[in-house]
C-alpha positions, 0 to 999 in steps of 0.5 A: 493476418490482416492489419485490422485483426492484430489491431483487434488482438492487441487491444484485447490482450491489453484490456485482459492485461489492466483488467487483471491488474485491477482484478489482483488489487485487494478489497477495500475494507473500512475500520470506522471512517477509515477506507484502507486496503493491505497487501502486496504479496505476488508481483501482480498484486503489487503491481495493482497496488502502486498502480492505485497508491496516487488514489489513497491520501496515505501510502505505506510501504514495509521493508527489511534491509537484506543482502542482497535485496531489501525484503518486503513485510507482511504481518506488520502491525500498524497505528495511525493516530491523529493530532489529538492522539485518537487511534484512527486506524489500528490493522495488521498489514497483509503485505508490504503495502497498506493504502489508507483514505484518511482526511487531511491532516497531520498524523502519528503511523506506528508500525511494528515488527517482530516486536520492533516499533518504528514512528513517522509523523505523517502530514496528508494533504488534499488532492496528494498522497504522502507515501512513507517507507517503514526500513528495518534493520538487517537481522543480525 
C-alpha cells in the first residue's frame, strides 16, 4: 500500500476514534441556570467525560474504597449550594462523574450514598475547573 493511502487510513480511524469518544459524552442537561452533565458508565464514556471535565468550571468524581480497586458510583444523590445557602443544582448522578457549568464562586457540594452523606466546600474560579473526589468508605 502506498505511503499516501496508510496516510489517508490513518487519519480516518483517528477521526472515527475522537468522533466516538465526543459521541459517548452524555447530554448536557440544565436545572435552572445550571448546565450539568452525569455519567461515567463504560470505559468509552468515561473516557469522553475526563476528555470534557477542563471545559465544566466544576467536576466531581464518586468513589467507594474497595479491595482490590476502588469502585466507581452511580445513583449518588447530589446538592450544590451557594454562599447564601440557596440550592443551586439538586440531581441524581448517573455515573461516577457529574460536570457542572456554574459561576464563580464558593460552594457547599452535598453528595449522598446509600444513606451516607459527605460535604465539600468548593471554591470555583474563573477560566479553571476545581475538581473534587467524594471516597466512601469500605463496606464492612
Amino acid at each position: 500500500m502506498k505511503a499516501s493511502k496508510l496516510k489517508t487510513l490513518a487519519a480516518v480511524a483517528l477521526a472515527l476514534g475522537a468522533g466516538s469518544a465526543v459521541a459517548a459524552l452524555p447530554a448536557i442537561r440544565h436545572q435552572g441556570e445550571v448546565a450539568y452533565l452525569t455519567g461515567g458508565v463504560g470505559q468509552l464514556e468515561s473516557e469522553s467525560i475526563l476528555q470534557a471535565a477542563p471545559r465544566f468550571p466544576l467536576a466531581l468524581e464518586f468513589v467507594r474504597k474497595a479491595a482490590p480497586h476502588d469502585e466507581y458510583l452511580a445513583n449518588v444523590a447530589v446538592k450544590v449550594s451557594d454562599r447564601r445557602g440557596r440550592d443551586l443544582l439538586d440531581v441524581t448522578a448517573e455515573g461516577p462523574f457529574l460536570l457542572a457549568r456554574l459561576p464563580s464562586g464558593e460552594y457547599t457540594v452535598k453528595a449522598t450514598f446509600e444513606g451516607r452523606t459527605l460535604q465539600r466546600q468548593v471554591h470555583v474560579a474563573e477560566h479553571a475547573s476545581a475538581r473534587t473526589v467524594f471516597v466512601w468508605p469500605a463496606q464492612p
